[in-house]
C-alpha atoms as a printed R data frame, in Angstrom:
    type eleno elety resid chain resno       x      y       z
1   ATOM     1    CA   UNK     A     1   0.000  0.000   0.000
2   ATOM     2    CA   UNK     A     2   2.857  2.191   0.751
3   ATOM     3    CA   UNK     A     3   3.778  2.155  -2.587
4   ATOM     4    CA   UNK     A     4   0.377  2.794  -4.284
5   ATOM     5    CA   UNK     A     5   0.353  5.618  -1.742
6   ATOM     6    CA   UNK     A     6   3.529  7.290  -3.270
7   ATOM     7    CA   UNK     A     7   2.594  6.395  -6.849
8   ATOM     8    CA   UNK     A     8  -0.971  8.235  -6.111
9   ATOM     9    CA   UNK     A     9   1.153 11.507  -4.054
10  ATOM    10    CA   UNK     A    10   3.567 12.013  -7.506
11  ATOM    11    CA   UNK     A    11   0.951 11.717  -9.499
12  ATOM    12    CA   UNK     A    12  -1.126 14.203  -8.154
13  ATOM    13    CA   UNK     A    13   2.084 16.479  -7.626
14  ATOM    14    CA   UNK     A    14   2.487 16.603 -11.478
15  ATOM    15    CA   UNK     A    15  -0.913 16.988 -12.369
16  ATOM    16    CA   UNK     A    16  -2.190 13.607 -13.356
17  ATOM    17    CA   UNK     A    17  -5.288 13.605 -11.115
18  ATOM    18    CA   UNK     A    18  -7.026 10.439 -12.917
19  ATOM    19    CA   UNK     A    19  -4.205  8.785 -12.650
20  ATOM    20    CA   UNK     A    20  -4.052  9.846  -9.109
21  ATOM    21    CA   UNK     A    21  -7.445  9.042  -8.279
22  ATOM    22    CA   UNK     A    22  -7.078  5.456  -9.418
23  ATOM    23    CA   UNK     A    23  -4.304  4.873  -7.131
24  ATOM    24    CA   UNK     A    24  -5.571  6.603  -4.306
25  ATOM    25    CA   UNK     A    25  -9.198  4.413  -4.556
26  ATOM    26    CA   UNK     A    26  -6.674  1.423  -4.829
27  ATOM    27    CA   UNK     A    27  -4.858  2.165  -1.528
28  ATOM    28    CA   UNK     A    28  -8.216  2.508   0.332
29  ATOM    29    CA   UNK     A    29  -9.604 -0.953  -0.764
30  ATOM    30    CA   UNK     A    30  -6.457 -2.218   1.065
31  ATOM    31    CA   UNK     A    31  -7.031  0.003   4.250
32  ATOM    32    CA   UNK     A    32  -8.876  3.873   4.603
33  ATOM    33    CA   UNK     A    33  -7.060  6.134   6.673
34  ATOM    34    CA   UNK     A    34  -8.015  9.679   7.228
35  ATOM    35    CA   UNK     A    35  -4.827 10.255   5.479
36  ATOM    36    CA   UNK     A    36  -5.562  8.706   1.959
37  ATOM    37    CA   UNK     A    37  -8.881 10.656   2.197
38  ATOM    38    CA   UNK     A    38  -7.700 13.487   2.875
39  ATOM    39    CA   UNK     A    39  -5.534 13.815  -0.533
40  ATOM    40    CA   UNK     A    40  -7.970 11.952  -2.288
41  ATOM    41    CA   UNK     A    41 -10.369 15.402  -1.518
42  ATOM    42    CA   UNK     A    42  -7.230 17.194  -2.615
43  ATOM    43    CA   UNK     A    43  -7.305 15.613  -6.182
44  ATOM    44    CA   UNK     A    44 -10.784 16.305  -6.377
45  ATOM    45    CA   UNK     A    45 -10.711 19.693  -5.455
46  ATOM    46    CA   UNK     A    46  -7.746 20.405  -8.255
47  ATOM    47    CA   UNK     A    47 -10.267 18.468 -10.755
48  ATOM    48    CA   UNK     A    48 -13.078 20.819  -9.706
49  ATOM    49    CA   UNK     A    49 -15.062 17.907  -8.191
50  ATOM    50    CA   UNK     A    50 -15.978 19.988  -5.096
51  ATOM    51    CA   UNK     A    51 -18.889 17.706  -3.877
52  ATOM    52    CA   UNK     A    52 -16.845 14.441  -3.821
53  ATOM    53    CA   UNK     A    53 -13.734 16.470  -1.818
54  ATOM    54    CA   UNK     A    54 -16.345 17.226   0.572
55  ATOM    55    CA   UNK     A    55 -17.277 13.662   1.024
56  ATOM    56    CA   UNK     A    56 -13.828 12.811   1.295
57  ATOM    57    CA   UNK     A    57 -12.816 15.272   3.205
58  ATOM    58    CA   UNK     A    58 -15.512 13.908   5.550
59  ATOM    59    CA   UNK     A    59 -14.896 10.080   5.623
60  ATOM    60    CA   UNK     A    60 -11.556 11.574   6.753
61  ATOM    61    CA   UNK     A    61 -12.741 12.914   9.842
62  ATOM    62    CA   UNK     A    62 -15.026 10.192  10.071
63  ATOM    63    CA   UNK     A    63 -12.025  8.094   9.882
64  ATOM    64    CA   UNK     A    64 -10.080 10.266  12.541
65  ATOM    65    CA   UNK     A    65 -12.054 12.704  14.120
66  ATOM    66    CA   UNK     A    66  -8.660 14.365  15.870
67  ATOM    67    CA   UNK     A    67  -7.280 14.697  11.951
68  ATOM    68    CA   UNK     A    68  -6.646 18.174  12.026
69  ATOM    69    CA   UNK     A    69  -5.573 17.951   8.115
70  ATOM    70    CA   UNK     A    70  -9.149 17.345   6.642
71  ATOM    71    CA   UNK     A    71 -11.156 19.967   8.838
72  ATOM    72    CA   UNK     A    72  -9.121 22.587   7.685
73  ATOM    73    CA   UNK     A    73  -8.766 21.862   3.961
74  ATOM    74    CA   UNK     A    74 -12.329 20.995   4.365
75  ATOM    75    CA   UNK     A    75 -13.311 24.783   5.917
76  ATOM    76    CA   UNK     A    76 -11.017 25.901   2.998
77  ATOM    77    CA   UNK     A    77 -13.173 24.588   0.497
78  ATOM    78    CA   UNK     A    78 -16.240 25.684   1.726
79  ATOM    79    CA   UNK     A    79 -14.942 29.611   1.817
80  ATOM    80    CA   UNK     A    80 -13.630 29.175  -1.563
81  ATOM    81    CA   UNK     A    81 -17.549 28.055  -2.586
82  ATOM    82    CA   UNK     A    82 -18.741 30.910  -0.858
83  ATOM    83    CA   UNK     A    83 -20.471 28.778   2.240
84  ATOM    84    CA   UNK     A    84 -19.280 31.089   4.841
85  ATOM    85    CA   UNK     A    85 -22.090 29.791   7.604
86  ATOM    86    CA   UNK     A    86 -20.719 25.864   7.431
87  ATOM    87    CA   UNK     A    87 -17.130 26.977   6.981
88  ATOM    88    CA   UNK     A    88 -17.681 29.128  10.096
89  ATOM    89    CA   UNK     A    89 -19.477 25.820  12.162
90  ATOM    90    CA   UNK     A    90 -16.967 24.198  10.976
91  ATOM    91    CA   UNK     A    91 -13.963 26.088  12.321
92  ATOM    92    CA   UNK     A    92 -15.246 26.470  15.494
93  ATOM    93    CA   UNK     A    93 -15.531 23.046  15.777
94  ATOM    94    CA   UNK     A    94 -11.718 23.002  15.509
95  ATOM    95    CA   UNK     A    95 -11.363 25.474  18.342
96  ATOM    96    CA   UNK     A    96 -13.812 23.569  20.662
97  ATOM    97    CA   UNK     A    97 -11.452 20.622  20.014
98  ATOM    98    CA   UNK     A    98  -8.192 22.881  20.930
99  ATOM    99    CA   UNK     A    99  -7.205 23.533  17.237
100 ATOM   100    CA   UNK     A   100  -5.911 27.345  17.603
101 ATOM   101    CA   UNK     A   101  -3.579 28.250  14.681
102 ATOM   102    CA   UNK     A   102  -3.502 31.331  12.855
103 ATOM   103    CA   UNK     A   103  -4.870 29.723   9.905
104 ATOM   104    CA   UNK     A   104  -7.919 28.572  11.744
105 ATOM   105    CA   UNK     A   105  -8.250 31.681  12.777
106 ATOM   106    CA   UNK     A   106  -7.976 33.811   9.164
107 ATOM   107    CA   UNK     A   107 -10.472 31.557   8.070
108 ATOM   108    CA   UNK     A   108 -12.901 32.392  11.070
109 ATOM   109    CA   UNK     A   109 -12.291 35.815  10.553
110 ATOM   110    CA   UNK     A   110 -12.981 35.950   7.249
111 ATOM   111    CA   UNK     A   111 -16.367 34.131   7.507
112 ATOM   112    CA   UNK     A   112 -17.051 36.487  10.819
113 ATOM   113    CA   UNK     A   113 -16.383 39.370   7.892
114 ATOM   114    CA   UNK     A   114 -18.628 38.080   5.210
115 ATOM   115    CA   UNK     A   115 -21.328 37.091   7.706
116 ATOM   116    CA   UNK     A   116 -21.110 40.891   8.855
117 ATOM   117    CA   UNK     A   117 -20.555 39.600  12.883
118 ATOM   118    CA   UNK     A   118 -17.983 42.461  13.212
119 ATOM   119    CA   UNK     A   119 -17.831 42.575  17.305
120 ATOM   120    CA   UNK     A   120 -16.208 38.523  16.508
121 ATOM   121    CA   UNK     A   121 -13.600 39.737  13.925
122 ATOM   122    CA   UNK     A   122 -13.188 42.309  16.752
123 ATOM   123    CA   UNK     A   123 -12.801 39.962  19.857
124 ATOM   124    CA   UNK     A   124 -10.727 37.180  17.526
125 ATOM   125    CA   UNK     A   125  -8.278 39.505  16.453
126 ATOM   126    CA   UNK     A   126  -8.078 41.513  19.972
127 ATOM   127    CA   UNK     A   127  -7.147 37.962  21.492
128 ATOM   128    CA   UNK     A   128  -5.077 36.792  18.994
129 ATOM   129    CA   UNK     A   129  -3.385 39.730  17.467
130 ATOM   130    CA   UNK     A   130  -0.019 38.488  16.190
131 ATOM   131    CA   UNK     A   131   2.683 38.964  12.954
132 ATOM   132    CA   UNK     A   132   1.497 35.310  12.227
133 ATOM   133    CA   UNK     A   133  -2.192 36.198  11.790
134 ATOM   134    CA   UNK     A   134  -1.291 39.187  10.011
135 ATOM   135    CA   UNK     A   135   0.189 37.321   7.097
136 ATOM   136    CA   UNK     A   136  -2.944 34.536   6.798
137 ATOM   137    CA   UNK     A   137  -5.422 38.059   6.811
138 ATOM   138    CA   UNK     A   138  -3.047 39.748   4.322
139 ATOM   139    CA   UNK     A   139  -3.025 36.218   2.445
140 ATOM   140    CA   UNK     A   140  -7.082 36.171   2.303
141 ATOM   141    CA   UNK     A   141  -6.994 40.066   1.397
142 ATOM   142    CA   UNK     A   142  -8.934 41.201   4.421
143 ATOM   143    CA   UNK     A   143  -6.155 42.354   6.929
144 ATOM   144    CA   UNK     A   144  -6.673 45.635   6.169
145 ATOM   145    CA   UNK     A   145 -10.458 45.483   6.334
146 ATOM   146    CA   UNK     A   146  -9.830 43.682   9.922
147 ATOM   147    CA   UNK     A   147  -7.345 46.860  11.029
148 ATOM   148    CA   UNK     A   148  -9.628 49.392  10.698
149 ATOM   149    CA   UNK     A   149 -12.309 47.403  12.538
150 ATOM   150    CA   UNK     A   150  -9.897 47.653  15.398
């Protein structure tokens, strides 16, 4: 399986998703880990199959509910479709579970920005002001937004 595994990673790495795929679906009729999902969801994501990377993304964290990995490339998908309220539920899942990066927290802030719940971009950034969150809000385009809020 280990090898599959590393065919399916290259593969994807050079853009042969299908080819990707294949191997990927091969590795989990041997065993599914949260792991093999999880790029899986990638693949499908780069191939613009959003509704099966959500599935996949899922059965990840069905597989390994502490798999930090699939909640977060998960939330990222759902702000790149534009479904701030689930991304949102989402990521503060991951904080009720103790996952508190500054990545987490962009992503929060950003749906706390869209959803027009200014007092949270507020609080979040108050409490976790730092250079680190400054470059994932400059990243999503909104750190400026979030400074004057301040």
């Amino acid at each position: 399986m280990e090898e599959l595994f590393k065919k399916a990673f290259e593969a994807a790495k050079v853009g042969k998703f299908e080819e990707a795929e294949r191997f990927y679906r091969e590795c989990l009729k041997i065993r599914e880990t949260p792991e093999i999902w999880n790029n899986l969801a990638n693949v499908y994501v780069r191939m613009e199959r959003f509704a099966e990377a959500m599935e996949c993304y899922r059965k990840a964290i069905a597989c390994d509910p502490s798999f930090t990995m699939a909640y977060v490339n998960l939330a990222s998908l759902l702000l790149n479709l534009e479904r701030f309220a689930e991304a949102k539920l989402l990521l503060l899942s991951l904080l009720e579970k103790g996952v508190k990066n500054e990545q987490v927290l962009a992503m929060l802030i950003v749906c706390d920005l869209v959803l027009n719940d200014l007092s949270q971009v507020v609080q979040l950034y108050r409490e976790n002001a730092s250079e680190a969150l400054n470059r994932e809000l400059a990243e999503y385009g909104v750190l400026e937004k979030v400074l004057e809020l301040i």
